[in-house]
C-alpha positions in Angstrom: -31.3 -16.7 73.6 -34.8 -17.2 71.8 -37.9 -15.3 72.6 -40.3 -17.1 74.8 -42.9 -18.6 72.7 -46.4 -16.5 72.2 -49.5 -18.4 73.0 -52.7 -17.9 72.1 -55.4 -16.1 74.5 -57.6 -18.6 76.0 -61.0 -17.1 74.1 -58.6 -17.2 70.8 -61.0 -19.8 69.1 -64.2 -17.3 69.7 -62.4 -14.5 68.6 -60.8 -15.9 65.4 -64.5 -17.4 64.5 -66.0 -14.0 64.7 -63.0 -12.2 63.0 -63.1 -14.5 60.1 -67.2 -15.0 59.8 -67.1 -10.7 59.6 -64.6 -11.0 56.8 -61.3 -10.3 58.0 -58.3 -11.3 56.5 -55.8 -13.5 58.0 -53.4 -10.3 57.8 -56.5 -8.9 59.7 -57.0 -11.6 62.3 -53.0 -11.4 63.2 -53.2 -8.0 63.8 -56.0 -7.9 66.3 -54.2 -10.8 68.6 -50.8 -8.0 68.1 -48.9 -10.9 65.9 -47.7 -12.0 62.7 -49.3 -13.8 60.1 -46.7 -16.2 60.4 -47.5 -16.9 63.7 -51.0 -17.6 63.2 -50.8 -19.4 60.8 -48.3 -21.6 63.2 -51.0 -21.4 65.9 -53.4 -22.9 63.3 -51.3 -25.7 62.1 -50.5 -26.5 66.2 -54.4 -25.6 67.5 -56.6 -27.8 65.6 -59.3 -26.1 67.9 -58.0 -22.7 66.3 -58.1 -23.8 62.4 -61.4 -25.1 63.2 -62.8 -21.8 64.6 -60.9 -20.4 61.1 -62.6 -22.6 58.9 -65.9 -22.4 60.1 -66.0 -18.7 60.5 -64.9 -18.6 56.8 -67.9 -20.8 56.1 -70.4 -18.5 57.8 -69.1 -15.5 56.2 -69.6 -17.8 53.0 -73.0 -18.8 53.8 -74.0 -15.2 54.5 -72.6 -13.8 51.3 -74.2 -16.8 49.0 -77.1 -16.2 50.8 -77.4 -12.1 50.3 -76.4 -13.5 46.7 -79.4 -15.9 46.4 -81.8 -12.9 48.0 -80.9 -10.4 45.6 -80.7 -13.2 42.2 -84.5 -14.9 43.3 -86.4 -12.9 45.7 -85.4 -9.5 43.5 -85.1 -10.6 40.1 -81.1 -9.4 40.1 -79.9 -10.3 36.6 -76.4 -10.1 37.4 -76.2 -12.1 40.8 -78.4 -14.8 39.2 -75.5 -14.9 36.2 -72.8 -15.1 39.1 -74.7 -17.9 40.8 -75.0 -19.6 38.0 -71.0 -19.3 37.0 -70.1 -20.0 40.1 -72.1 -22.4 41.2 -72.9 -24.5 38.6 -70.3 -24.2 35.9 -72.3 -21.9 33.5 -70.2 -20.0 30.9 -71.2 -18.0 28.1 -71.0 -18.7 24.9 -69.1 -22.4 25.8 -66.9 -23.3 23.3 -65.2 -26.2 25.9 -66.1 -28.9 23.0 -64.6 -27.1 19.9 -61.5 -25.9 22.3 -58.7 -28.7 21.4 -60.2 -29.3 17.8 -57.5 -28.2 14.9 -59.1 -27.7 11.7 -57.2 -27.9 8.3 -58.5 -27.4 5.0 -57.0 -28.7 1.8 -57.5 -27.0 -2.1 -57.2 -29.2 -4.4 -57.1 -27.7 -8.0 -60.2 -28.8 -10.3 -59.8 -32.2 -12.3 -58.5 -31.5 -15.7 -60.6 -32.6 -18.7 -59.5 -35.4 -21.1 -58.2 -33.3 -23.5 -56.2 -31.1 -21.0 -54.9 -34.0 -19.9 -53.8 -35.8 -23.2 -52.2 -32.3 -24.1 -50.6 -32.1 -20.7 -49.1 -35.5 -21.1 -48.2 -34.9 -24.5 -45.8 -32.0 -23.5 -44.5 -33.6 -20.3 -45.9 -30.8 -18.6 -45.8 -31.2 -14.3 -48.6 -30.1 -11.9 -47.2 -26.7 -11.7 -47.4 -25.8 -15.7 -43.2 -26.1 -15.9 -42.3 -28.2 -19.0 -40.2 -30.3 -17.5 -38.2 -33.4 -19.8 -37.1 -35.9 -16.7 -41.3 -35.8 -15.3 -42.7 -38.9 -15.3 -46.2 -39.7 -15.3 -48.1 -42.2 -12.6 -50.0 -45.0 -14.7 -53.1 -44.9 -15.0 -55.6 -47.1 -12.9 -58.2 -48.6 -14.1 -61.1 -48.7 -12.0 -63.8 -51.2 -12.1 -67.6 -50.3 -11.1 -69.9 -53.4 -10.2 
């Protein structure tokens, strides 16, 4: 037969709000009511009163830590929380390389032209790109080009 089911303590609500807005875990919170996580977290999902007192105890302890944040970056001139702020708050990143971050480069090096008389010679001795003398190469013809 199946154990009888555990319900929560009639000031559960208070409790959990205080528990979470001081920072404790949900590993934390299950301990202090003697259960398992897994169980609170079932008493949240069937207590909307419950996950409410969760959520906005997480939000005061939230609003306390921002805040001691926000002290220490304006009121104290704290270099490193006013960096953190930032980052967190408002998307700052150093050194942001976000636009350049899906951008492939390639480079090509093409050999220099060859003068007119490198070129007669090379054509003369059926020479490829490569410097091989090679009998069966065969030459592009030329293009004219016409300038206005």
């Amino acid at each position: 037969m199946a154990a009888p089911r555990k319900n929560p303590p009639s000031n559960a609500a208070s409790e959990i709000e205080t528990l979470a807005a001081t920072g404790c875990s949900v590993v934390g919170i299950a301990t202090h009511f003697n259960i398992g996580d897994e169980l609170l977290a079932r008493w949240l999902e069937d207590y909307p009163a419950l996950k409410q007192a969760f959520k906005t105890g997480r939000e005061k302890e939230r609003h306390a830590l921002h805040n001691a944040l926000y002290v220490q970056a304006v009121d104290k001139g704290n270099a490193a929380a006013a960096m953190f702020l930032l980052k967190a708050r408002h998307g700052y990143r150093e050194g942001d390389q976000s636009d350049n971050a899906n951008r492939v480069a390639i480079t090509f090096n093409l050999p220099a032209a060859l003068s007119a008389e490198q070129y007669a010679l090379a054509k003369a001795a059926k020479v490829t790109i490569d410097g091989n003398a090679n009998d069966s190469a065969k030459w592009l013809p030329a293009i004219a080009t016409q300038r206005p």
